[in-house]
N, C-alpha and C positions, 0 to 999 in steps of 0.2 A: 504494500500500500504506500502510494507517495503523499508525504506530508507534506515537503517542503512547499512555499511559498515565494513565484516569482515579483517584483515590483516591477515598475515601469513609468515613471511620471506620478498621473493618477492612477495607472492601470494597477491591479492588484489578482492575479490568475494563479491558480494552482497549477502546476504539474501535468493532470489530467483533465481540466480543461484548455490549455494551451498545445495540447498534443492533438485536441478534434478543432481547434479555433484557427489553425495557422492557415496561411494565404501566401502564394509566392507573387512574387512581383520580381519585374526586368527592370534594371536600371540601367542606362546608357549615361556615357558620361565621356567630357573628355578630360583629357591630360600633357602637358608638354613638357619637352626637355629640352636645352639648346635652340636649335632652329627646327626642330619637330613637334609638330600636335597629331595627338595617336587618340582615337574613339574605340570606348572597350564599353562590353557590357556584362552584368552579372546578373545572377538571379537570384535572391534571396528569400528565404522564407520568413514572414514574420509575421503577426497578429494580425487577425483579418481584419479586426477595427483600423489599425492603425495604418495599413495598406490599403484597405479602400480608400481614406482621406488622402492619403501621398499618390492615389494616382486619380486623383480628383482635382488636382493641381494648388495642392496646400505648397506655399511656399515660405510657411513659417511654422514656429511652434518647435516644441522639443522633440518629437519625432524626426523631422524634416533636418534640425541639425544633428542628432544621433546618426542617418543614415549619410549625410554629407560627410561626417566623422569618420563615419566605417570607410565610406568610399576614399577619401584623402590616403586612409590606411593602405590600402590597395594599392591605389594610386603610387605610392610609396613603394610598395614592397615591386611593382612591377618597374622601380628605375625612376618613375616621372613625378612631379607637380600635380597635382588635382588640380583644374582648370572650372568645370562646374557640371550641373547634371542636368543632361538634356533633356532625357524622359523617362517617365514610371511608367511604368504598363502594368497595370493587373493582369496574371496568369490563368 
């Protein structure tokens, strides 16, 4: 039995509801190094509440910078600069 308790902002989800809750979403984005700009895309799985508002074109809020945070990470680890995110798409 999972007890633990996820947080999220306001969000507040168990375990076993967040296992039947989640939603993926596509993010395209770009990034530059030097005198190159490169466009990558990822999918990520995360809270359907909070994936349907980010591909409904929220461009604020503490979701919208968590996931610009994640992506910069990425960004990073593939060589480049986070440049910005192009588009969400619900999966």
């Amino acid at each position: 039995m999972l007890t633990r308790v996820v947080t999220c902002g306001t969000f507040i989800v168990s375990d076993i509801e967040r296992a039947v809750f989640m939603k993926n979403i596509t993010v395209t984005y770009h990034m530059e190094r030097e005198n190159e700009t490169a466009e990558n895309c990822v999918t990520l799985s995360i809270d359907e509440e909070i994936a349907k508002r980010l591909s409904q074109g929220s461009q604020s809020g503490v979701a919208r910078a968590r996931l610009e945070r994640a992506i910069s990470c990425l960004a990073g680890l593939q060589g480049y600069l986070f440049v910005g995110i192009c588009t969400i798409e619900l999966d």
